[in-house]
C-alpha positions as CSV (number, residue, x, y, z in Angstrom):
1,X,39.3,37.2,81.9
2,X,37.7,40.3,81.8
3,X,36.3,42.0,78.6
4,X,38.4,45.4,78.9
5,X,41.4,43.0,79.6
6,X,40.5,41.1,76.0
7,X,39.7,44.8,74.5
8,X,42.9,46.3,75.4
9,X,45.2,44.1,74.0
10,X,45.2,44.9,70.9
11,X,45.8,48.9,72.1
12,X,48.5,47.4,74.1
13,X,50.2,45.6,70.9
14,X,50.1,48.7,69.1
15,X,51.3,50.8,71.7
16,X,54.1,48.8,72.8
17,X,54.9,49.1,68.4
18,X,54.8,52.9,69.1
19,X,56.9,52.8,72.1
20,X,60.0,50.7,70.5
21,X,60.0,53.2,67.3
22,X,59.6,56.1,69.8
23,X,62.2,54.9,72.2
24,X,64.8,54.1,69.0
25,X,64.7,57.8,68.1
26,X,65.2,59.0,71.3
27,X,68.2,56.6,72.0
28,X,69.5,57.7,68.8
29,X,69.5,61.8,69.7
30,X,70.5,61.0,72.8
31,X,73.3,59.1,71.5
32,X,74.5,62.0,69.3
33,X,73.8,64.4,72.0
34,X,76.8,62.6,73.6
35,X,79.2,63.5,71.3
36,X,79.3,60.6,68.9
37,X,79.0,60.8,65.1
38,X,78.2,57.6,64.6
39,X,75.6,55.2,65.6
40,X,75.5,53.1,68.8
41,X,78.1,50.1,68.7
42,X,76.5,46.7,68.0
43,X,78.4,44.0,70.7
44,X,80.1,42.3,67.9
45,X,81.8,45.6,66.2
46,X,85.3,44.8,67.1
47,X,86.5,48.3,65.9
48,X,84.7,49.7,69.3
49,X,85.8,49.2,72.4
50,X,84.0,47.6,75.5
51,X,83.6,50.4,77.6
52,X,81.6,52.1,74.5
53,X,79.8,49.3,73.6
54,X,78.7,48.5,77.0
55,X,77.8,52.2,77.3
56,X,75.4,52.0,74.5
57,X,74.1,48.8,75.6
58,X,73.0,50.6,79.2
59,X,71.7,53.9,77.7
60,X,69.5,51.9,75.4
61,X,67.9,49.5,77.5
62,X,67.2,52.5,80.1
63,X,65.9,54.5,77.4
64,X,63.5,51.6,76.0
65,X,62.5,50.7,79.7
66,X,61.6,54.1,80.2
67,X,59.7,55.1,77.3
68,X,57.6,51.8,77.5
69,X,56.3,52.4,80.8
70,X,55.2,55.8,80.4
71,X,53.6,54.8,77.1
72,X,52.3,51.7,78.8
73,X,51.3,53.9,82.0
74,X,49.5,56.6,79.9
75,X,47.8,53.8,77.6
76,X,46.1,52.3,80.9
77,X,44.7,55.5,82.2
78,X,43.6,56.9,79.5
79,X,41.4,53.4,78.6
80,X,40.6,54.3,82.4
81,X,39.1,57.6,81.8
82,X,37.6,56.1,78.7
83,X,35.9,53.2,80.4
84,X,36.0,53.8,83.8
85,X,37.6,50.8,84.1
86,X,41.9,50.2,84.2
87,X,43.1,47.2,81.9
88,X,45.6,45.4,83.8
């Protein structure tokens, strides 16, 4: 294995830390932005109903997908303009 892959792990622990707290926030504005008062429904809340759980369930996983991969993304280049060398 190469030594920037061994390096960059542990940026890539911590950023992928960053990007779930990150991504929680934004799911949770977005969320209200929607017109909902209260937080996202957890799949077991049987006072919701399956169309808004399910909706939650979608908008969050986009949301975390998206925010990890342009953290993820902008962690490898900038170790690339660092090093000169991309960690993946």
């Amino acid at each position: 294995m190469k030594a920037s892959k061994i390096a960059y792990k542990p940026v890539g622990l911590a950023l992928g830390a960053a990007s779930g707290v990150l991504a929680g926030g934004v799911f949770k504005q977005v969320w209200k932005k929607l017109g909902h008062d209260e937080d996202a429904p957890d799949a077991t809340d049987e006072n919701r109903t399956w169309r808004e759980t399910m909706s939650a369930a979608v908008l969050q996983g986009a949301i975390f997908a998206g925010v990890k991969a342009m953290v993820d993304r902008g962690g490898a280049a900038a170790t690339r303009r660092l090093t000169g060398t991309w960690p993946g």
